[in-house]
N, C-alpha and C positions, 0 to 999 in steps of 0.2 A: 421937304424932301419928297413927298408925294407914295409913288409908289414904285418898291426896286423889284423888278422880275428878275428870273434865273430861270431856265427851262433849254431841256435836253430831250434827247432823241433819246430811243428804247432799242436794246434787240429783243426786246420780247413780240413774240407777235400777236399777243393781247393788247398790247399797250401802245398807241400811238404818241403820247409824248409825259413828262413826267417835270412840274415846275416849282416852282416856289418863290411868294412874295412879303414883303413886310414891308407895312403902311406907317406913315407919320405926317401925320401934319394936312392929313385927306380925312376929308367925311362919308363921299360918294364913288362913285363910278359909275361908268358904261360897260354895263356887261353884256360882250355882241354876242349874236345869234351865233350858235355852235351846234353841228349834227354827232357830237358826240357828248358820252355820258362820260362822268369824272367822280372820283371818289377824293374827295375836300377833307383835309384835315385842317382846322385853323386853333390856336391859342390868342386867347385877351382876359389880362388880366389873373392872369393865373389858370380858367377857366377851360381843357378842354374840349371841344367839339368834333365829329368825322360825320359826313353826308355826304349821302349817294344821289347825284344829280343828275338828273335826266337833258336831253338836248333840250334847249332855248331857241325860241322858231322867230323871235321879235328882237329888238334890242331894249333893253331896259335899262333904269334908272337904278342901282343898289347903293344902299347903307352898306359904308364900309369901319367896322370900330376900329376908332387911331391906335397906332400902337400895336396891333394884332400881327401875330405871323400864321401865313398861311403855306399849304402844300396840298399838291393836286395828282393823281393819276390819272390820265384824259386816257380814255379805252379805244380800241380800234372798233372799227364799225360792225366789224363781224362777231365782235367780243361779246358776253352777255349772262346774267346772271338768272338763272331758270327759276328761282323762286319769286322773282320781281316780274312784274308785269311791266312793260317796258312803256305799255302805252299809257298807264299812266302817272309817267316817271316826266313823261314829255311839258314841260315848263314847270315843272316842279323838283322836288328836293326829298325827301327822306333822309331824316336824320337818326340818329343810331340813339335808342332808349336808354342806354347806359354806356358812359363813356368815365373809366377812370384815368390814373394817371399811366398805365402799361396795356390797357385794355379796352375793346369796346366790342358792341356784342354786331353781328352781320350772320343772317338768319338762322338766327335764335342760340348764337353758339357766340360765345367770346375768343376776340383774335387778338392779339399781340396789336398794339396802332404800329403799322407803319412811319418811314421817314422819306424824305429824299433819296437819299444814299440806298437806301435795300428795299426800293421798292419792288423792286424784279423778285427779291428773295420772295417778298409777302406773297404778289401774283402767282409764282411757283406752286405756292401752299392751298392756293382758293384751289387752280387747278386743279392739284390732286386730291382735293376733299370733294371735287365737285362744285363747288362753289360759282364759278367760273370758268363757262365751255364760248369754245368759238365755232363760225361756222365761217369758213374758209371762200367759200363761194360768194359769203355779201360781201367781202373786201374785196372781191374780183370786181362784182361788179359797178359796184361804187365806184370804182375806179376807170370804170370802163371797159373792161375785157369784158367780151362775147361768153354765153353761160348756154351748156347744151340741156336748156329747161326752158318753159315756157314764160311767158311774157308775166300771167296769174301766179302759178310757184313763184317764179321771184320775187314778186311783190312781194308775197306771204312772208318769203323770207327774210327777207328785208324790215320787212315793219315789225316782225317780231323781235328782231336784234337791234334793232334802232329804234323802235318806236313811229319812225316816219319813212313818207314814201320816197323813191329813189327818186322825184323832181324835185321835193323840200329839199334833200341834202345837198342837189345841186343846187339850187338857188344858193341856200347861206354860203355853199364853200366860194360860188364864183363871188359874193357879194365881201369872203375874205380875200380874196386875192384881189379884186379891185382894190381892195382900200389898200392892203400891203402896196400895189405898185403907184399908187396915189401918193403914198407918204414917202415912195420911192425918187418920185419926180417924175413919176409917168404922166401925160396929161391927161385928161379926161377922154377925149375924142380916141385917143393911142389903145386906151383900153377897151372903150366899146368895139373896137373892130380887134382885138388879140381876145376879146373874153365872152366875145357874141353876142352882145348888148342889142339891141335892135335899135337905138339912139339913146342921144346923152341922158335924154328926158327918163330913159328906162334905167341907166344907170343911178340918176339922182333918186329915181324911187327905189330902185331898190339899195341903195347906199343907207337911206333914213329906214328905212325898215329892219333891216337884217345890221345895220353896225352904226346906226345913230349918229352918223356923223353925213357934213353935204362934204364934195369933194376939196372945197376949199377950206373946210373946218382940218378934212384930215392932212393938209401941208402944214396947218399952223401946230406948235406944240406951244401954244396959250390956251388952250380949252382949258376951260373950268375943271371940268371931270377926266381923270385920267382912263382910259380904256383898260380892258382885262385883255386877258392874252390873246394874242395875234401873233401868228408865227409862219413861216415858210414851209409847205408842202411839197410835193411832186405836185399835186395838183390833179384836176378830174378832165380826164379824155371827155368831149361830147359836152352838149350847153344843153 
């Protein structure tokens, strides 16, 4: 069976997207490079787990335990959590020291675990304890809109609520939408000139870098490893 996703859009405006998956009959995956942070709930074997994971700047190779079910909060870019340092969150994970079965603890306080279905409710609750502030202005610009602040300030503010700089996050998101229009039946050549590739040669590196896959692996769905989520954006003004 492999591995079944489900994953939905948010109105919160914390939350950029909100998923959930359960594995059988997989050992591995490809977990592609993502410029956001996700708050991971997974069960195996009775066992549960919640971790707070910072962006992925490579694509890597993960053990996946057969039989597990997972669920995810992916955060908006301007999202961010004041007690974490965000930089370094960046290829790494933080996992929650005590996780029971209604409970796990998220700086230094026990919260109710979240689900799929009332994730928004949870996010609501960080918000007003503080837990959980955004800054309005990085999702501006990440996006592309013009910011009446200096070139320096934004950096700063950027790298604090992301972890990384406004080129990193463009690199991986243009390097997810290549592959989304790869598997689409875009050709290769069609995307370096709609995603501003500089040639195919730039594409193919950066395709193995940021989602582990060459353009012809992501047509086939015979790969060995199934991919983690990839999903459809507006997408980012500007290359």
């Amino acid at each position: 069976m492999g591995m079944e996703i489900a994953e939905r859009q948010s109105d919160s405006p914390y939350v950029e997207r909100v998923w959930r998956s359960r594995t059988a009959g997989v050992s591995r995956m490809t977990s592609i490079a993502t410029s956001h942070k996700e708050l991971v709930v997974w069960e195996h074997e009775g066992s549960l787990h919640v971790s707070m994971r910072g962006p992925e700047t490579v694509a890597t190779s993960a053990d996946v335990p057969d039989g597990s079910d997972s669920f995810g909060i992916v955060f908006g870019h301007g999202a961010s959590m004041p007690h974490l340092a965000m930089a370094r969150l960046v290829d790494a994970d933080l996992e929650s020291p005590h996780v029971s079965r209604g409970a796990f603890v998220l700086r230094g306080e026990e919260w109710e675990v979240p689900t799929y279905d009332n994730a928004e409710v949870f996010i609501d609750r960080l918000v007003r304890d503080g837990v959980l502030v955004r800054d309005p202005l990085v999702d501006e610009v990440v996006a592309g809109d013009a910011a009446p602040l200096g070139a320096r300030s934004i950096q700063r503010r950027v790298a604090a609520a992301t972890g990384l700089t406004q080129g990193a996050i463009r690199q991986i998101e243009r390097a997810r939408q290549a592959a989304l229009l790869l598997r689409e039946g875009t050709t290769a050549l069609e995307v370096v000139h709609r995603l501003g590739y500089y040639d195919q040669p730039h594409l193919a590196r950066s395709l193995t870098r940021f989602v582990g896959r060459t353009a012809t692996q992501l047509r086939r769905s015979d790969t060995p490893e199934p991919l983690s989520l990839l999903y459809k954006t507006d997408g980012l003004r500007g290359s």
